[in-house]
N, C-alpha and C positions, 0 to 999 in steps of 0.2 A: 334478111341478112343485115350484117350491122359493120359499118369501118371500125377500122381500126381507134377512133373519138367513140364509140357506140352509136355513132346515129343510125336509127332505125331506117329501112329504107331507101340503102342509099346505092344499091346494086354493085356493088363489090363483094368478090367471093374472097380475096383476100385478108384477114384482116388483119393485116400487117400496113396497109395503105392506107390513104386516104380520099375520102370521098371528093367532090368539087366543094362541096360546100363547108368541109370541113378547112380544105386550100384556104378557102375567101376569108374563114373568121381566122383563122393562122395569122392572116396577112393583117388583116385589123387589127388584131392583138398586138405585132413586131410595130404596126405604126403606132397604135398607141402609146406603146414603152417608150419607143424612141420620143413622140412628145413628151409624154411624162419625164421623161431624164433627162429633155432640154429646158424643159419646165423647173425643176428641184436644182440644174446648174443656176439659177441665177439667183437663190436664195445664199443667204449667208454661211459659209461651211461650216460652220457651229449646226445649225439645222439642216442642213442637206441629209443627214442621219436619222434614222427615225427613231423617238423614243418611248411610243404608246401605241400599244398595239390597237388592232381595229374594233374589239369588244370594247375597250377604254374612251373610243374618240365616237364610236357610232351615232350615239346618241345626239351628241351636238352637230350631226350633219343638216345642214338646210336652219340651222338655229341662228339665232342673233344674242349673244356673246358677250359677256363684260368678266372679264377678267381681271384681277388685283392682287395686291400686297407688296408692304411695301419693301418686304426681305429682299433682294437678290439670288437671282442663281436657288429661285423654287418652279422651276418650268413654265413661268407661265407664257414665255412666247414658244418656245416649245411646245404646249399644249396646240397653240392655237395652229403653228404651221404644218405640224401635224395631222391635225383636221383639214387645212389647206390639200395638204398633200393625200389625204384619204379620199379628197374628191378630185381631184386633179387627177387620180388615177379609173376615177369612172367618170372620167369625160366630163366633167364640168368648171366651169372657167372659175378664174378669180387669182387675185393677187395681192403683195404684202407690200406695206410701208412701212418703214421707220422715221414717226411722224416730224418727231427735232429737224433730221437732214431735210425731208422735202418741207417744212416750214421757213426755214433758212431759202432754198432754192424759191421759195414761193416769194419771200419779202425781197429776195434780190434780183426779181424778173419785172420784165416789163409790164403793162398793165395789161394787154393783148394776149401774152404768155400767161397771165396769173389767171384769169379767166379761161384759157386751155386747161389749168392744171385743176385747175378748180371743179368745172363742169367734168373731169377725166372719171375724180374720185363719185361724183356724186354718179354718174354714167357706168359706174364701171359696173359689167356683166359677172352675176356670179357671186363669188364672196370677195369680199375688203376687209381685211387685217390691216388695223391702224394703232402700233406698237408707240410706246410710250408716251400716251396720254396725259396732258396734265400740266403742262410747264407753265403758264403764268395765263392771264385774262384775255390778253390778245391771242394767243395760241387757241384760248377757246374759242376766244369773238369768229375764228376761222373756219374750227370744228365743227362749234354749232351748228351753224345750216346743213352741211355735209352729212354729219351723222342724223339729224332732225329729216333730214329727206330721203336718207335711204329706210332708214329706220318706217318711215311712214308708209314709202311705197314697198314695205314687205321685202328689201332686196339685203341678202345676208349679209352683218358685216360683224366681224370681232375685235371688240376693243379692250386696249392692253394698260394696265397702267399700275402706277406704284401706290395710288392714292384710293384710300377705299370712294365708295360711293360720296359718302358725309362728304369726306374733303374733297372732291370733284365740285361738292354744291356750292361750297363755299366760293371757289371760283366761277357755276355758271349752274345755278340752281335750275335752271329750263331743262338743261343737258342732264345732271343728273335724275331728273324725274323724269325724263324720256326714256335713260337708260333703267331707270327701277323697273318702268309699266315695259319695257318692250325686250329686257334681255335675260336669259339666265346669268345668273351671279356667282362667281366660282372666286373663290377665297384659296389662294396659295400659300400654304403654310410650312417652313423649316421642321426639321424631325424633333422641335422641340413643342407645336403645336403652335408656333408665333409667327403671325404672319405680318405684324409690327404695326396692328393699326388698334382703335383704342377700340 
């Protein structure tokens, strides 16, 4: 005999019902939506929507991620929250930055708090999106170790940025040959094929 889900098994002659065991994964499913939907409220309502479906984003799950170009408004943090959100719906952690704001929160913190925020990003479980990369030498001097240590210790992160590879070295040639040897490279290009780098 089989419930009402198919499981074999499960001693009910009804199958209009549900088994016990069918109950208990109902109930993990209902909690997990409700995280997942408390999860996608504290992303930006721009992305709280989702724009790529799950054949599109597969592939880069569990991947480490460099994303570029320097058009605007060609998806590329959309691509990456989207991947966020493709695992965040099978149970796996991880979170996004927009790196400018907490760079800013990081130089006007104490030095006790900056090394909180600090060890957070390199700490954090899961994946790390770190959106707009790139802004001047000291912003890298910051990056650097962060992305150089997750990257090392194998723990996912995707980085976003308007600068192709080249001009990332130019400000912090370490970083970008870390990112060459450890990430896929995905080129965002407008519907004219220009993604505005040389």
């Amino acid at each position: 005999d089989k419930c009402g889900k198919n499981v074999p098994n499960c001693h009910l002659y009804d199958a209009k019902m549900l088994c016990v065991q069918c109950e208990h994964i109902a109930i993990i499913n209902a909690r997990q939506r409700e995280l997942y939907n408390q999860k996608v409220k504290t992303l930006p309502k721009t992305y709280q929507q989702t724009y790529h479906t799950d054949d599109e984003i597969k592939g880069y799950a569990n991947k480490n991620v460099f994303i570029y170009g320097k058009i605007t408004r060609t998806g590329k943090t959309a691509l990456a929250i989207d991947i966020l959100k493709y695992q965040w719906a099978r149970g796996m952690s991880g979170r996004y930055i927009y790196f400018p704001t907490w760079i800013r929160r990081y130089v006007n913190s104490k030095h006790a708090d900056k090394l909180s925020m600090f060890n957070e990003l390199i700490d954090q479980k899961g994946l790390l999106i770190i959106d707009d990369l790139g802004g001047d030498k000291i912003e890298m001097g910051v990056a650097l170790p962060v992305i150089n240590d997750r990257l090392m210790d194998r723990r996912q992160t995707i980085l976003i940025s308007n600068l192709s590879l080249e001009e990332l070295g130019d400000l912090d040639d370490r970083l970008a040959a870390r990112i060459k040897e450890e990430c896929i490279l995905i080129a965002r290009k407008n519907k004219k094929g220009n993604n505005g780098t040389t």
